[in-house]
N, C-alpha and C positions, 0 to 999 in steps of 0.2 A: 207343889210337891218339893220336900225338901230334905235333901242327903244327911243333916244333921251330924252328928258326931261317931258314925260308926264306920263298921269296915260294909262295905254293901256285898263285897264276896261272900262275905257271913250269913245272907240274911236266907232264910228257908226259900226254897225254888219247888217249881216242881214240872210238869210237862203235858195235866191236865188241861180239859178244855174248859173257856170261859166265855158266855154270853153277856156282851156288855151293852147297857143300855141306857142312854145321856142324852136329851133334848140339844145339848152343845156340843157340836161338832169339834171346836176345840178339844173339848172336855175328852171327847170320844178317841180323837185322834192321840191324845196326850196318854190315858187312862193304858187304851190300846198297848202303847208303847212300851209303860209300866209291865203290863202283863207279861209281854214278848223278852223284856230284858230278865228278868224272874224265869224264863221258861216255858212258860204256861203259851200254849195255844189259844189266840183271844178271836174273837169276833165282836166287833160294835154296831151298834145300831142305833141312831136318832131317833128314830120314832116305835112308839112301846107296840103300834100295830103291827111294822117289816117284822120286829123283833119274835115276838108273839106268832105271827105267822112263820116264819124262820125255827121257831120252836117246836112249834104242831107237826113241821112236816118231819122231821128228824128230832125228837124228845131224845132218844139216846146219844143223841151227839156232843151231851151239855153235863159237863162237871158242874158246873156251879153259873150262877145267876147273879148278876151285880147291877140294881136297879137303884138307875136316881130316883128321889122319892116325888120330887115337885117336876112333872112334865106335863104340858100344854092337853096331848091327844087323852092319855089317862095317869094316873097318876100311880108311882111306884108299889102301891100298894094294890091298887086294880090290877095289877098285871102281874101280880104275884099272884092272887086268888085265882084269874087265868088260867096261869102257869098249871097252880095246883090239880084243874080238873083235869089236865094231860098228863103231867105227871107228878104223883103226889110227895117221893123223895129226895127233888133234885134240892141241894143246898142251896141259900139266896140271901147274899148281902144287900142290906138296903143303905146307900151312900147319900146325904144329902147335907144341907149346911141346916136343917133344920126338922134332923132329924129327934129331936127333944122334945117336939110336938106332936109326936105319935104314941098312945096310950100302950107302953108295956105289951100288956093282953091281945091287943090288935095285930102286935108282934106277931106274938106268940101262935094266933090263931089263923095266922096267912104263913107261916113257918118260917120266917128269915128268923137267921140263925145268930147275925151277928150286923150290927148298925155302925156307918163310919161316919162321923162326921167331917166336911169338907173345913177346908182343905186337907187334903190324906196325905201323909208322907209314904216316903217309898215303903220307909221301916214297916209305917202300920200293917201298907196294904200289902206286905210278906205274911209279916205275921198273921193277919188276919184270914186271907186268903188257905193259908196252911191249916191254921188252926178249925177252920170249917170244913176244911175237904176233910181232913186226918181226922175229925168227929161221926164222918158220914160214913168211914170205913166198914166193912164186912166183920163182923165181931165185935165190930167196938162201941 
């Protein structure tokens, strides 16, 4: 993740909660941090089963869903169709370095809303992060 050329006070925040879910611990711990500096209320989870079970028992607790798409237990997209049978509206970014290899439509039909490819700078994952809550909004 990298600061690049801007002012970071600038970048959209918010104080929603976020479900994060990364086979790497690193990854999880780092991502985490991202989230927290931004505002956002994060929870992470290494593996898509804590995660997914962590979700079933509290569906309302979760603004938004950010799945690595390449993990060992299932992979980011099984855990999205999951998600769906619980709850069918929650927003859900799918992050991966190889996300280029998932067919559009597949997208479309497990509902993640918006795909990052790694490595994410801080910028993206504002802006991205914003730009999908602020589309899930009540009227919009």
């Amino acid at each position: 993740m990298t600061l690049g050329e801007f002012d970071p006070q600038a970048l959209p925040r918010g104080t929603e909660r976020i479900l994060l879910v990364d086979d790497e611990p690193d990854m999880v711990a780092s991502i985490t941090l991202v989230f927290k500096y931004l505002g956002y209320q994060a929870q992470g989870f290494i593996t898509p089963g804590e995660a997914l079970d962590a979700f079933r028992k509290e569906p309302d607790q979760y603004d938004l869903l950010v799945l690595d798409h390449f993990m060992l237990e299932m992979d980011g997209m099984e855990l999205a169709r999951r998600v769906r049978t619980v709850r069918s509206d929650v927003p859900m970014i799918l992050c991966s370095g190889y996300c280029d290899k998932v067919p559009a439509d597949q997208l479309i039909q497990v509902g993640v809303q918006a795909v990052l490819n790694k490595p994410v700078s801080l910028e993206q994952w504002a802006r991205t992060i914003r730009r999908v809550l602020d589309q899930n909004q009540p009227g919009e």
